[in-house]
Predicted model as a PDB file, atoms N, CA, C, CB and O in Angstrom, pLDDT in the B-factor column:
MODEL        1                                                                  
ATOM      1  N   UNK A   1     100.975  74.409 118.670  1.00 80.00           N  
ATOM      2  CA  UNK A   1     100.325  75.078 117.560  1.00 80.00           C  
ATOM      3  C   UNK A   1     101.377  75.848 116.766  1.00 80.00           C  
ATOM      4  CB  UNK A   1      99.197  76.023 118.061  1.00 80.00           C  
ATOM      5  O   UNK A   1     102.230  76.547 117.313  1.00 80.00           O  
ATOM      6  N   UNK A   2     101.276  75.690 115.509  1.00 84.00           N  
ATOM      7  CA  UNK A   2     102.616  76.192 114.931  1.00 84.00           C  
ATOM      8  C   UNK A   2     101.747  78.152 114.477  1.00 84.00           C  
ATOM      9  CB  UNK A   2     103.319  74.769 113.065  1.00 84.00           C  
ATOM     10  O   UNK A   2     100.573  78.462 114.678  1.00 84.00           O  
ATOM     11  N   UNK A   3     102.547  78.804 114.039  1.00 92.00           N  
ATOM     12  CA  UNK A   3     102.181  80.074 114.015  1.00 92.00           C  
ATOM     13  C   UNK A   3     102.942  80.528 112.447  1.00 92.00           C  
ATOM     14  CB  UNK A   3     102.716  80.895 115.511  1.00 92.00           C  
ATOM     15  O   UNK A   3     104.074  80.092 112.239  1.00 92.00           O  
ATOM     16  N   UNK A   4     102.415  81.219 111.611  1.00 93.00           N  
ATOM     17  CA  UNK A   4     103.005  81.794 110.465  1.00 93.00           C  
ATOM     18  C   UNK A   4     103.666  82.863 110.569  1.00 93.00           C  
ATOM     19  CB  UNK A   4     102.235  82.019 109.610  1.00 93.00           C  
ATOM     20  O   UNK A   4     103.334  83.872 111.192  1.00 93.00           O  
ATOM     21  N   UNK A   5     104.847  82.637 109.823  1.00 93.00           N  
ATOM     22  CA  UNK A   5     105.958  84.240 110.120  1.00 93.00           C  
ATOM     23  C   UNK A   5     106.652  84.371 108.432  1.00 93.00           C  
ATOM     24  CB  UNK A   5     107.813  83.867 111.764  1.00 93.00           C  
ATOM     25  O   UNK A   5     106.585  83.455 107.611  1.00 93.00           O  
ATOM     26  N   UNK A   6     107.147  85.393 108.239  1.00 94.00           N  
ATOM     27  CA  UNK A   6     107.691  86.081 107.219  1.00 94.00           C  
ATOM     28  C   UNK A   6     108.699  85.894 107.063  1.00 94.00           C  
ATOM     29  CB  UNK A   6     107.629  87.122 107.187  1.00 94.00           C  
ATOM     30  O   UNK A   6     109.363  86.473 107.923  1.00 94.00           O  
ATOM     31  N   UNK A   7     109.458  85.196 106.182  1.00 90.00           N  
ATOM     32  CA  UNK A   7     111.274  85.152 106.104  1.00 90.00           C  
ATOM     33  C   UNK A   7     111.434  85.547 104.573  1.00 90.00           C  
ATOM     34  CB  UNK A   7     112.162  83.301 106.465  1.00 90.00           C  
ATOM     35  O   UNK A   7     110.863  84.894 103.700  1.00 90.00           O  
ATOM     36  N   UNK A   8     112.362  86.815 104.242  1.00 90.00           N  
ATOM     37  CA  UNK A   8     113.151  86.852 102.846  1.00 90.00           C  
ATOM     38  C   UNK A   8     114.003  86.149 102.517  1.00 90.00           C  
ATOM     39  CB  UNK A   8     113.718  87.796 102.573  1.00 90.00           C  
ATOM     40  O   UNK A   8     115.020  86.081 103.208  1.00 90.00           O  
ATOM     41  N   UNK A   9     113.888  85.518 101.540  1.00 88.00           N  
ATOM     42  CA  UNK A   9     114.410  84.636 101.019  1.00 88.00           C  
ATOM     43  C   UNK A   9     114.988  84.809  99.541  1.00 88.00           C  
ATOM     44  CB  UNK A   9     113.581  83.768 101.173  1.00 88.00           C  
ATOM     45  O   UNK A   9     114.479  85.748  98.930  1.00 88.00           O  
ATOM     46  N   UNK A  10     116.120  83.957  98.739  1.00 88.00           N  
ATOM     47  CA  UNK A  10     116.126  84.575  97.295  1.00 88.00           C  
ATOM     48  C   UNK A  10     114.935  84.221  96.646  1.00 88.00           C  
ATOM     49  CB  UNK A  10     117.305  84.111  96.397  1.00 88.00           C  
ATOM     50  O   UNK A  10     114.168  83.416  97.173  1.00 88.00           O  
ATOM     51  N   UNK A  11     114.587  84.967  95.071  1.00 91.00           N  
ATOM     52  CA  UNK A  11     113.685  84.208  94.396  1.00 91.00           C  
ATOM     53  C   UNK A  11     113.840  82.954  94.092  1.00 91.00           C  
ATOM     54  CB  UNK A  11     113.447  84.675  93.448  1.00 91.00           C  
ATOM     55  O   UNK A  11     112.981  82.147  94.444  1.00 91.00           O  
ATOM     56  N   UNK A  12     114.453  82.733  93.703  1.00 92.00           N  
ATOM     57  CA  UNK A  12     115.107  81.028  93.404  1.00 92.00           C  
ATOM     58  C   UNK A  12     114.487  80.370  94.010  1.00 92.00           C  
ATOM     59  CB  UNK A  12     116.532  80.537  93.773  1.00 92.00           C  
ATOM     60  O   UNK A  12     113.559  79.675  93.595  1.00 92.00           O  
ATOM     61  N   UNK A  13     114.948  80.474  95.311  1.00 91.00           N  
ATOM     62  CA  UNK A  13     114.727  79.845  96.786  1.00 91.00           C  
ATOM     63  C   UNK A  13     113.102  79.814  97.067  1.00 91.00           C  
ATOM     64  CB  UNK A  13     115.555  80.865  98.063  1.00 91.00           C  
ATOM     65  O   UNK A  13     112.642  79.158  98.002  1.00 91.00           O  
ATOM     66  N   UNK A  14     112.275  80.585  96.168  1.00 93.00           N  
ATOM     67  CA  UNK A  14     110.999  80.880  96.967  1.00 93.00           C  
ATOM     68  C   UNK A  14     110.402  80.458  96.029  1.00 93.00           C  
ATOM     69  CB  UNK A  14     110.563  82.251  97.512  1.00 93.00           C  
ATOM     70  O   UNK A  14     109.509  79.678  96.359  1.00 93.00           O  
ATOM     71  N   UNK A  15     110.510  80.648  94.856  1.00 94.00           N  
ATOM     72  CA  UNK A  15     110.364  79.475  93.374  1.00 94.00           C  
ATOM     73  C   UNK A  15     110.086  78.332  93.718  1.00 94.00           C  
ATOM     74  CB  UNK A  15     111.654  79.157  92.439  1.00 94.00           C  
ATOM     75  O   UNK A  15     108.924  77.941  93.830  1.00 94.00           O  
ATOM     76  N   UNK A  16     111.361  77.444  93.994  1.00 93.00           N  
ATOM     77  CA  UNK A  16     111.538  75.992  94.466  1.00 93.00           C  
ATOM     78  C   UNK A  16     110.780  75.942  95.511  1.00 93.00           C  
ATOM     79  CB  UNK A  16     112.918  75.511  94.817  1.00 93.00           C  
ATOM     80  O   UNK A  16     110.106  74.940  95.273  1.00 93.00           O  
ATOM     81  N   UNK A  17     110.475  76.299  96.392  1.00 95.00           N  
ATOM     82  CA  UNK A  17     109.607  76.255  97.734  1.00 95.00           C  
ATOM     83  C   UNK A  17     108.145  76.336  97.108  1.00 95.00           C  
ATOM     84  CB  UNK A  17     109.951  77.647  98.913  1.00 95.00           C  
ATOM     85  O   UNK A  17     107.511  75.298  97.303  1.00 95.00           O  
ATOM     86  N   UNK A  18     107.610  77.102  96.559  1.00 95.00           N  
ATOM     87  CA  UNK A  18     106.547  77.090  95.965  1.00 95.00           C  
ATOM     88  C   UNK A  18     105.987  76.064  95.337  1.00 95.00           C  
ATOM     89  CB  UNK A  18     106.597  77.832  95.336  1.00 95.00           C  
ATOM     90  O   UNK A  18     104.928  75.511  95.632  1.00 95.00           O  
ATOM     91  N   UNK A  19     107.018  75.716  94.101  1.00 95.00           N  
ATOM     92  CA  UNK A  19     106.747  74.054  93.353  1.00 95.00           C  
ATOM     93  C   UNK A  19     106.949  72.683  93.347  1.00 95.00           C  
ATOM     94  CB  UNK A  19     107.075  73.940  92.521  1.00 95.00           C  
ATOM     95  O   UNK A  19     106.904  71.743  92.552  1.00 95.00           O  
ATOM     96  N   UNK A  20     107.302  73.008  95.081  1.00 94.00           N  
ATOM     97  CA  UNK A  20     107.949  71.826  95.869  1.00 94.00           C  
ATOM     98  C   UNK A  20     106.010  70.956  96.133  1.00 94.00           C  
ATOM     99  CB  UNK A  20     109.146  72.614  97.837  1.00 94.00           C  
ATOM    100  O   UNK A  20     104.832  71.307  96.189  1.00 94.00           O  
ATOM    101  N   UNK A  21     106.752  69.859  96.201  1.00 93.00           N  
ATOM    102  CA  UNK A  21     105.009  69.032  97.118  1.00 93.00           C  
ATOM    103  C   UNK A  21     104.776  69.445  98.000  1.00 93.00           C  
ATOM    104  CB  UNK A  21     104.790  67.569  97.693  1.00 93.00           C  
ATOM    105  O   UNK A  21     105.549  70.100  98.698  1.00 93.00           O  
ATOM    106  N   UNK A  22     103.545  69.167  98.258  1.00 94.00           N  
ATOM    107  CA  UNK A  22     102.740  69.324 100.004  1.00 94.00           C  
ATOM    108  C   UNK A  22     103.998  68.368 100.744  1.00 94.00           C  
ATOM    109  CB  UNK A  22     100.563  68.303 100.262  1.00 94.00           C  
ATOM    110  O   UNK A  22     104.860  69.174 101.096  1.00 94.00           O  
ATOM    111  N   UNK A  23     104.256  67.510 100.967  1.00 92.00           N  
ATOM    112  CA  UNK A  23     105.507  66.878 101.570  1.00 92.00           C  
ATOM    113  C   UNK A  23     106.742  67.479 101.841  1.00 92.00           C  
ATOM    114  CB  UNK A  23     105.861  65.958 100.873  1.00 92.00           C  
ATOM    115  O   UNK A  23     107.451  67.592 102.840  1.00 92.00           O  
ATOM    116  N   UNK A  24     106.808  67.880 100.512  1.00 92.00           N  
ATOM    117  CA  UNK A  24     108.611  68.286 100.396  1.00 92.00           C  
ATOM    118  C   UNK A  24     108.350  69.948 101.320  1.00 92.00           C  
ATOM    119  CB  UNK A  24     109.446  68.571  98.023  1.00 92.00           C  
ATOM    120  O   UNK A  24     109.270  70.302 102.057  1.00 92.00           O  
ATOM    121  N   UNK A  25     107.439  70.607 101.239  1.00 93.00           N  
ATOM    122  CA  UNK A  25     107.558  71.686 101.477  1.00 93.00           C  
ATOM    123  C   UNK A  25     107.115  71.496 103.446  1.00 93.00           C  
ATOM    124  CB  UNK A  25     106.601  72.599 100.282  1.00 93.00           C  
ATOM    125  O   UNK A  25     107.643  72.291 104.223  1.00 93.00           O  
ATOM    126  N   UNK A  26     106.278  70.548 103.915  1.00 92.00           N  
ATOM    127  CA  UNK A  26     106.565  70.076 105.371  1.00 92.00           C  
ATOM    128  C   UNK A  26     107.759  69.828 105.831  1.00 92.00           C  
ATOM    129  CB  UNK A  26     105.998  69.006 105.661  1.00 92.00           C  
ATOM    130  O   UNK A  26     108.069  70.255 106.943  1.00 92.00           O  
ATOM    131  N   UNK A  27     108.601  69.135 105.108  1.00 92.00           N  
ATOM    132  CA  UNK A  27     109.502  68.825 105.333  1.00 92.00           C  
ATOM    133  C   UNK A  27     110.689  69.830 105.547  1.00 92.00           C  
ATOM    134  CB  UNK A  27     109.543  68.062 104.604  1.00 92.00           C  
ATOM    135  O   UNK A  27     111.509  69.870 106.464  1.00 92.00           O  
ATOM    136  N   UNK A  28     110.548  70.643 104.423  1.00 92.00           N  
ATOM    137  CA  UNK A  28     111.075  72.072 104.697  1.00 92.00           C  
ATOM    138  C   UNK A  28     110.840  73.150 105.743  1.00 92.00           C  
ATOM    139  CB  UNK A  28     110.803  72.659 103.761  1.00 92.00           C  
ATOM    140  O   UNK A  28     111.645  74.012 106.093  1.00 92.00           O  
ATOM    141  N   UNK A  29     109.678  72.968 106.154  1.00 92.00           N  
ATOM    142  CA  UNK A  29     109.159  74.038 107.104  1.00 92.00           C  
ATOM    143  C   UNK A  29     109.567  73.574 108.537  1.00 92.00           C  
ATOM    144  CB  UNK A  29     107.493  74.238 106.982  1.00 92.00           C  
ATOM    145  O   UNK A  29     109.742  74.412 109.422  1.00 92.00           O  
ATOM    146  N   UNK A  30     109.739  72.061 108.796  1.00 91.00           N  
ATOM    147  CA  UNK A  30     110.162  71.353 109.962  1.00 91.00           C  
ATOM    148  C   UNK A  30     111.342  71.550 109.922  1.00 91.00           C  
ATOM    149  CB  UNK A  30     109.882  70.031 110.109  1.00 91.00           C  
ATOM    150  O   UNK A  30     111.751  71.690 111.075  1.00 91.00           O  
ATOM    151  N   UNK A  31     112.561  71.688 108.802  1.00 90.00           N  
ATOM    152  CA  UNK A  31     113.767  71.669 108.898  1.00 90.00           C  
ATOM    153  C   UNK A  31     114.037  73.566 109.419  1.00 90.00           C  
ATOM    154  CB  UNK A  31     114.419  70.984 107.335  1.00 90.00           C  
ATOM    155  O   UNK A  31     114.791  74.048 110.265  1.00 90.00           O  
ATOM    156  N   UNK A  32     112.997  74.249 108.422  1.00 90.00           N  
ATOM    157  CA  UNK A  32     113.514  75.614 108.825  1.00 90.00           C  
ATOM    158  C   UNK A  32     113.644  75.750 110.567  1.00 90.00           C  
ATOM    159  CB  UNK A  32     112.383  76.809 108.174  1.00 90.00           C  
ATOM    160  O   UNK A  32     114.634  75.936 111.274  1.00 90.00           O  
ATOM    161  N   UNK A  33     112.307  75.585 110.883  1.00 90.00           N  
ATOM    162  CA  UNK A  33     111.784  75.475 112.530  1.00 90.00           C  
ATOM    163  C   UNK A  33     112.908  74.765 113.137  1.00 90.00           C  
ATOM    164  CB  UNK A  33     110.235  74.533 112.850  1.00 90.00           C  
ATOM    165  O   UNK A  33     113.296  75.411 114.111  1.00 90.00           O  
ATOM    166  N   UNK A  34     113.587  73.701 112.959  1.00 87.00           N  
ATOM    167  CA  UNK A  34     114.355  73.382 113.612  1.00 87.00           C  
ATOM    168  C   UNK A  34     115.760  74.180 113.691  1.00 87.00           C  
ATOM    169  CB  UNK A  34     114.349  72.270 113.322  1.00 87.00           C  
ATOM    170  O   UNK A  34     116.357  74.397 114.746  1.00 87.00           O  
ATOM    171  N   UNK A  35     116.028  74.428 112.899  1.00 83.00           N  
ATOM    172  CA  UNK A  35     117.057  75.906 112.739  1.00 83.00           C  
ATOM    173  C   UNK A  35     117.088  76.993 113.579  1.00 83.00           C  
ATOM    174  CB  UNK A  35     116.798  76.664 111.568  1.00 83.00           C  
ATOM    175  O   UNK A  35     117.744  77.342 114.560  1.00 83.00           O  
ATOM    176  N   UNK A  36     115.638  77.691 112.503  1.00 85.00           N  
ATOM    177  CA  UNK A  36     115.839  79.104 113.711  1.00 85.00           C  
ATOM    178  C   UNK A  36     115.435  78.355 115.161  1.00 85.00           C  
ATOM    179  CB  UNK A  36     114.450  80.765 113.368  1.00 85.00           C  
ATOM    180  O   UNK A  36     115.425  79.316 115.931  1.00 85.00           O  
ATOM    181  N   UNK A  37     115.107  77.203 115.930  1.00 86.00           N  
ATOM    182  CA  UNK A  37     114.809  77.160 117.119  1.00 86.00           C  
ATOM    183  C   UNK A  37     116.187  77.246 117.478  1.00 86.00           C  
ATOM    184  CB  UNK A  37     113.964  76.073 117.582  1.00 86.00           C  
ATOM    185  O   UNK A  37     116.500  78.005 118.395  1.00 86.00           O  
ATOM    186  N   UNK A  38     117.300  76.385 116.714  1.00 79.00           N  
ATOM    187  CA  UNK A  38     118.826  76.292 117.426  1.00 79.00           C  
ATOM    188  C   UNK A  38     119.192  77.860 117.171  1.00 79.00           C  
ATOM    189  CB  UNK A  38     120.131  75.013 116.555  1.00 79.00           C  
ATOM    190  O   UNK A  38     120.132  78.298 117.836  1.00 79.00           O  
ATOM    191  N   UNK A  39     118.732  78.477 116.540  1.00 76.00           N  
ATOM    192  CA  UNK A  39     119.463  79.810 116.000  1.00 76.00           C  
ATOM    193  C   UNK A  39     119.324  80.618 117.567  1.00 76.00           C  
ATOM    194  CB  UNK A  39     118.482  80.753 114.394  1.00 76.00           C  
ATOM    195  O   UNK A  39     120.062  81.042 118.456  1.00 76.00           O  
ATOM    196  N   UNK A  40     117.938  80.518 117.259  1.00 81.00           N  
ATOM    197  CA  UNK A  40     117.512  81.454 118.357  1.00 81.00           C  
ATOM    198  C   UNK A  40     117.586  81.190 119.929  1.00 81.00           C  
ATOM    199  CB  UNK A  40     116.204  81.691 118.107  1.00 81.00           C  
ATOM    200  O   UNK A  40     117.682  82.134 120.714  1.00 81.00           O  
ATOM    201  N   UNK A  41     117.535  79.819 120.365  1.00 81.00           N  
ATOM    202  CA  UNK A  41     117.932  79.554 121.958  1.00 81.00           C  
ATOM    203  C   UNK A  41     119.701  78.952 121.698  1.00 81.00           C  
ATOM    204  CB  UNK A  41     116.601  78.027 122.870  1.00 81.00           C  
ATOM    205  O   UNK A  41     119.931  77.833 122.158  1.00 81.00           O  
ATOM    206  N   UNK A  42     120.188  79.259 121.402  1.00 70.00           N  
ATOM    207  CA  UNK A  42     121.533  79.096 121.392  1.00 70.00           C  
ATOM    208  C   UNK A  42     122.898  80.188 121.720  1.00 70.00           C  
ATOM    209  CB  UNK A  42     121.583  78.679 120.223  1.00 70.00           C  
ATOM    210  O   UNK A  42     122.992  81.256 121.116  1.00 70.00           O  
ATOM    211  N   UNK A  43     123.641  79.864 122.479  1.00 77.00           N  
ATOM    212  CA  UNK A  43     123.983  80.885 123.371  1.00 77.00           C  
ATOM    213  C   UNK A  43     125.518  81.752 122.590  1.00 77.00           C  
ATOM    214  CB  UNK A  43     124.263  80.044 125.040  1.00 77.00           C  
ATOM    215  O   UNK A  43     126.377  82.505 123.048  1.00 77.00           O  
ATOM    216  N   UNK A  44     125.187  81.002 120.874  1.00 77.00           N  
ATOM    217  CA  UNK A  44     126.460  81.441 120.246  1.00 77.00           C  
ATOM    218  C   UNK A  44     125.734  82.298 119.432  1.00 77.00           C  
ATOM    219  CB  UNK A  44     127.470  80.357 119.509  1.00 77.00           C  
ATOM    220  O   UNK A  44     124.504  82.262 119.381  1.00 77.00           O  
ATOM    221  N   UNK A  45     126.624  83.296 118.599  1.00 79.00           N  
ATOM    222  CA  UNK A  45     125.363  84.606 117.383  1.00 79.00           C  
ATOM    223  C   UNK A  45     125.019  83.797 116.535  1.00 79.00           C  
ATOM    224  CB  UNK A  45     126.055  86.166 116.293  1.00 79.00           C  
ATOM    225  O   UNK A  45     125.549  82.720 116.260  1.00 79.00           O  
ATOM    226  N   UNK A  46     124.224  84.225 116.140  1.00 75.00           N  
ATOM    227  CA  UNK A  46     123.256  83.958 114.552  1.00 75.00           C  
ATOM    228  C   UNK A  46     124.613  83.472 113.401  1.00 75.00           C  
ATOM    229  CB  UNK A  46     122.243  85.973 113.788  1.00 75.00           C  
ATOM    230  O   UNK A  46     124.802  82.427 112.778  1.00 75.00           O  
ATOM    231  N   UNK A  47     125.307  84.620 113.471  1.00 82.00           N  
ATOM    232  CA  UNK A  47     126.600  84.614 112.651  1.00 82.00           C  
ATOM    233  C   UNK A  47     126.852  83.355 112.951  1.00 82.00           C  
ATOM    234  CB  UNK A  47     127.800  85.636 112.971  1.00 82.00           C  
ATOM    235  O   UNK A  47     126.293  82.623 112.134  1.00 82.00           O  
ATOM    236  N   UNK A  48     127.642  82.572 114.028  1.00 84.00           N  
ATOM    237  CA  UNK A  48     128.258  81.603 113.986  1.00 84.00           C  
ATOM    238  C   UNK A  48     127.423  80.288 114.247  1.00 84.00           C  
ATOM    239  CB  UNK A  48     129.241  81.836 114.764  1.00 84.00           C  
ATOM    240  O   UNK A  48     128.187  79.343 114.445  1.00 84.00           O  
ATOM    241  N   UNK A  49     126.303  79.993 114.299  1.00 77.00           N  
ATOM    242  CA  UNK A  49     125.245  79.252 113.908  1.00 77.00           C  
ATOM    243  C   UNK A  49     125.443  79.205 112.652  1.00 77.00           C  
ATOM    244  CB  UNK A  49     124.005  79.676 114.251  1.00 77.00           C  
ATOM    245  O   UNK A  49     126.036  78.246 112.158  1.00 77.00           O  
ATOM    246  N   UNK A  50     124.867  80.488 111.718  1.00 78.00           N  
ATOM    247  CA  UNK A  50     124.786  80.503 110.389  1.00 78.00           C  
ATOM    248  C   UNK A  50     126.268  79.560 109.642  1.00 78.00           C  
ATOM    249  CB  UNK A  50     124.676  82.203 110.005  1.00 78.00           C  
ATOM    250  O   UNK A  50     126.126  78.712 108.762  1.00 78.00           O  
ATOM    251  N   UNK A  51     127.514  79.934 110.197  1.00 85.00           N  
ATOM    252  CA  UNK A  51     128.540  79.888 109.552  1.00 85.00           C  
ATOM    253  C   UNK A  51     128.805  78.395 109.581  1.00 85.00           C  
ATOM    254  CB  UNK A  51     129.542  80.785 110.055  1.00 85.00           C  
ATOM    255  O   UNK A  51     129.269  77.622 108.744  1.00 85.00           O  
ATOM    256  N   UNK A  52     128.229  78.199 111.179  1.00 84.00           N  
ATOM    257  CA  UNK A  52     128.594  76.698 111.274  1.00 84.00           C  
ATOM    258  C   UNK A  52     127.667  75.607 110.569  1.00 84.00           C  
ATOM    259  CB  UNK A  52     128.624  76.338 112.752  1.00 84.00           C  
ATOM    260  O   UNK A  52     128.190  74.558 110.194  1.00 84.00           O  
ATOM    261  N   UNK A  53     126.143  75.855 110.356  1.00 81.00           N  
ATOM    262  CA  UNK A  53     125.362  75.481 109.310  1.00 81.00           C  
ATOM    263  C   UNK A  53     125.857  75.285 107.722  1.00 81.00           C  
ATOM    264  CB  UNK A  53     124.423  76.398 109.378  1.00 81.00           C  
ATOM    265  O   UNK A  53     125.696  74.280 107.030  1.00 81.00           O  
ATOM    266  N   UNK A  54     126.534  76.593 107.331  1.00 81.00           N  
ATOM    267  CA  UNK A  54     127.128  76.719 105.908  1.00 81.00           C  
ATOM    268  C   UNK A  54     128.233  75.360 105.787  1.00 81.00           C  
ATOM    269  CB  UNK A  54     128.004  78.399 105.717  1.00 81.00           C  
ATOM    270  O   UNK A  54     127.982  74.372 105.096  1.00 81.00           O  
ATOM    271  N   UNK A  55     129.236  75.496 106.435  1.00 86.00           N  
ATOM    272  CA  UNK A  55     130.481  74.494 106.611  1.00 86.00           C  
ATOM    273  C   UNK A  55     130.041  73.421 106.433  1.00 86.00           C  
ATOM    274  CB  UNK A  55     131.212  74.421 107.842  1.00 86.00           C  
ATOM    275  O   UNK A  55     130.473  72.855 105.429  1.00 86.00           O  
ATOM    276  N   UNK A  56     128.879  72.557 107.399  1.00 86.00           N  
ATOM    277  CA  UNK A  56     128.000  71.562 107.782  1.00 86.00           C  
ATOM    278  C   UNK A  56     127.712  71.161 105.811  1.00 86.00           C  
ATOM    279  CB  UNK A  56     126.425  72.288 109.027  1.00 86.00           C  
ATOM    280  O   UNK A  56     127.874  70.266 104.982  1.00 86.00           O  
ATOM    281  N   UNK A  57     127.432  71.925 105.891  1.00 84.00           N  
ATOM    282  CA  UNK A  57     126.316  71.539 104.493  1.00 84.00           C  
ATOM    283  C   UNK A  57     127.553  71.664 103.174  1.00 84.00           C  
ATOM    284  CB  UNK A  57     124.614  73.118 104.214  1.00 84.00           C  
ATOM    285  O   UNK A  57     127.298  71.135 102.093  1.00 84.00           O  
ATOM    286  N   UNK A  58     128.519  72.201 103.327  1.00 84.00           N  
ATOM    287  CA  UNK A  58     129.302  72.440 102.454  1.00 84.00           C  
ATOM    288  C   UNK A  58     130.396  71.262 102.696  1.00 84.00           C  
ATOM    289  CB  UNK A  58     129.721  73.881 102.517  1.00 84.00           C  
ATOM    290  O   UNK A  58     131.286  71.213 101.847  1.00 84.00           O  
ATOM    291  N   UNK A  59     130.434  70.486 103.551  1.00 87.00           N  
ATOM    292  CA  UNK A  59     131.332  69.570 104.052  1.00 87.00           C  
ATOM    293  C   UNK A  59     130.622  68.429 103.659  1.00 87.00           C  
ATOM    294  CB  UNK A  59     131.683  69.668 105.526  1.00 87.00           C  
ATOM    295  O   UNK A  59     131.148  67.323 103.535  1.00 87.00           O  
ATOM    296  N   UNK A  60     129.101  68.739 103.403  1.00 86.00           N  
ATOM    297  CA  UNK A  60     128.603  67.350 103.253  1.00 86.00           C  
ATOM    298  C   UNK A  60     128.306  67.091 101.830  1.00 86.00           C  
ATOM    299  CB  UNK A  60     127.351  67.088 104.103  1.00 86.00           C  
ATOM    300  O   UNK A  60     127.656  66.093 101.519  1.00 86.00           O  
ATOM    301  N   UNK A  61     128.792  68.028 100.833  1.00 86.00           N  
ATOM    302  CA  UNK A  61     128.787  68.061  99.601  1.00 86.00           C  
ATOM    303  C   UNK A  61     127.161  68.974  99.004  1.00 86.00           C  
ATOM    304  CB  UNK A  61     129.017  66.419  99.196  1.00 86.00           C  
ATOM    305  O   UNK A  61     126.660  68.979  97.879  1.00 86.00           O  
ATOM    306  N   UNK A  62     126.831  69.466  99.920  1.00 83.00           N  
ATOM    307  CA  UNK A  62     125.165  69.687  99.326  1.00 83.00           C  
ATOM    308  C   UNK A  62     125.848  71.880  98.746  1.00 83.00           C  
ATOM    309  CB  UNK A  62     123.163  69.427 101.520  1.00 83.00           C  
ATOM    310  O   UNK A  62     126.568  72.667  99.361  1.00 83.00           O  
ATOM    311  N   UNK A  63     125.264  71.984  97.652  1.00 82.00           N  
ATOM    312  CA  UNK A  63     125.446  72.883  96.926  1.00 82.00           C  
ATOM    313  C   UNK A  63     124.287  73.557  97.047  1.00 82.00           C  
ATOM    314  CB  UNK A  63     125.827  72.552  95.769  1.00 82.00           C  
ATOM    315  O   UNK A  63     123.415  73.243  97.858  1.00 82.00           O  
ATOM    316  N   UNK A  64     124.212  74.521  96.249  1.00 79.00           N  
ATOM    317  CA  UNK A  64     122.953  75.435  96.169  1.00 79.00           C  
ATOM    318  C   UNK A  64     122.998  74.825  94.631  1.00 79.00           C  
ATOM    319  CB  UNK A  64     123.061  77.415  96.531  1.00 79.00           C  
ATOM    320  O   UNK A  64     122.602  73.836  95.247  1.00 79.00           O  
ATOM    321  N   UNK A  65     123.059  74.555  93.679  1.00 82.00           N  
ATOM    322  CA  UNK A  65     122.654  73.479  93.068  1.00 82.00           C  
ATOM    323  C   UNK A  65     121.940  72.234  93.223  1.00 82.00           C  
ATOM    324  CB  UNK A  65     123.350  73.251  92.791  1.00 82.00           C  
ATOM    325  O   UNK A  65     120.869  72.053  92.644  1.00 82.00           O  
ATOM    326  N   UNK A  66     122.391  71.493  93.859  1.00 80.00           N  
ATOM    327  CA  UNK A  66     121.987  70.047  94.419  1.00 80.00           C  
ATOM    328  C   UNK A  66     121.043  70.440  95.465  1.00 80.00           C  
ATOM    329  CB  UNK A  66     123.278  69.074  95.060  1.00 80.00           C  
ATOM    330  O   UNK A  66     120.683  69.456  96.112  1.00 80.00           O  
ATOM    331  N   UNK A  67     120.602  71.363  95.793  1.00 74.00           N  
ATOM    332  CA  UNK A  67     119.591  71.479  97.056  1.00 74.00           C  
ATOM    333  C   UNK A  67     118.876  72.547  95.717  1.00 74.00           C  
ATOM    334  CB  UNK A  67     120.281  72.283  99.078  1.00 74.00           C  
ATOM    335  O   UNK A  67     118.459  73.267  96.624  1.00 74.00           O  
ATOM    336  N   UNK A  68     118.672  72.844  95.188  1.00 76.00           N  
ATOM    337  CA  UNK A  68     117.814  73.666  93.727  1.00 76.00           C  
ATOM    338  C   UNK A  68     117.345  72.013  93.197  1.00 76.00           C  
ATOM    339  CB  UNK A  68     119.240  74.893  92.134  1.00 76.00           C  
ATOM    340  O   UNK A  68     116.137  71.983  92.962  1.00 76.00           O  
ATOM    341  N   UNK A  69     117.978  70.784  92.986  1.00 80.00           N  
ATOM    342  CA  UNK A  69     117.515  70.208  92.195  1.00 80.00           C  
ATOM    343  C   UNK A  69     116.869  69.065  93.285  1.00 80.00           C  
ATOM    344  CB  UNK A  69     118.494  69.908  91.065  1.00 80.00           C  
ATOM    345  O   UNK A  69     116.005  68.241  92.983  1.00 80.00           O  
ATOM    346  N   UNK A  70     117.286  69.166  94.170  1.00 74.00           N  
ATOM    347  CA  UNK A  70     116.178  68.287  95.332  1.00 74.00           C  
ATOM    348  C   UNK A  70     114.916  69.294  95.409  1.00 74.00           C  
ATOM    349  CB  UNK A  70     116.952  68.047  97.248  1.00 74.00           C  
ATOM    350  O   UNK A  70     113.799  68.817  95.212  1.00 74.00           O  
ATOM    351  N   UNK A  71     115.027  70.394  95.633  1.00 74.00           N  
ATOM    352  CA  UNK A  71     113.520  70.839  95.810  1.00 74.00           C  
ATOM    353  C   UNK A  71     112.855  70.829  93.833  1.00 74.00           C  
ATOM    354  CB  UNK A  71     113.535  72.903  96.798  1.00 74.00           C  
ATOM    355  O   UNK A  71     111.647  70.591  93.819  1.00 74.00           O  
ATOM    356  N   UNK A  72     113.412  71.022  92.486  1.00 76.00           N  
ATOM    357  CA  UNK A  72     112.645  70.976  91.467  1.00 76.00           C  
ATOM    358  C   UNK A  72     112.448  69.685  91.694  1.00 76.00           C  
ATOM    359  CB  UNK A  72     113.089  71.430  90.194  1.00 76.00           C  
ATOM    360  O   UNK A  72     111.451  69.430  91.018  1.00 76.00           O  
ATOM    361  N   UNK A  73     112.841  68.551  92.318  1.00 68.00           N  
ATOM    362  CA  UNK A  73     112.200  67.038  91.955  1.00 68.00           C  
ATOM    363  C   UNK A  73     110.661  66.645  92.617  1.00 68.00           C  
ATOM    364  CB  UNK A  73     113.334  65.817  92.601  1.00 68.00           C  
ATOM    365  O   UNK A  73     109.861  65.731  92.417  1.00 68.00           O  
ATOM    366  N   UNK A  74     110.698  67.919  93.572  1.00 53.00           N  
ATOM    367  CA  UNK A  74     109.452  67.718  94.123  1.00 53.00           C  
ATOM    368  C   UNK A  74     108.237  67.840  93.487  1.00 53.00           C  
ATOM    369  CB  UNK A  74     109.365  68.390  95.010  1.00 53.00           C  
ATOM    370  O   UNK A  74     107.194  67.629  94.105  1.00 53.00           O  
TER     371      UNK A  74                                                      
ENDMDL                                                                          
END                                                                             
């Protein structure tokens, strides 16, 4: 059973989430969940989760642009 929780986020970020599809925004909520689950049972800090996530995504070319214009396509 999944459970609702509170995360701050930028506006931007909560914009695009908002005017995303019923899809795109599952899809998002499965990706968050899968995150904080590694965030949180993982035996390294948040910090270096986080950092190693950033690199990940920055290595793979995805921007805060290009992830702004994948969620407006929704």
């Amino acid at each position: 059973m999944a459970e609702q929780i509170t995360v701050s986020v930028d506006t931007d970020v909560a914009d695009s989430y908002r005017s995303a599809s019923t899809s795109d925004r599952r899809k998002l909520d499965a990706l968050v969940n899968l995150r904080l689950r590694e965030a949180t049972e993982s035996r390294r800090s948040l910090q270096q989760v986080m950092r190693e996530v950033s690199r990940n995504a920055q290595r793979r070319g995805l921007t805060p642009e290009i992830m702004r214009s994948i969620l407006d396509d929704g």
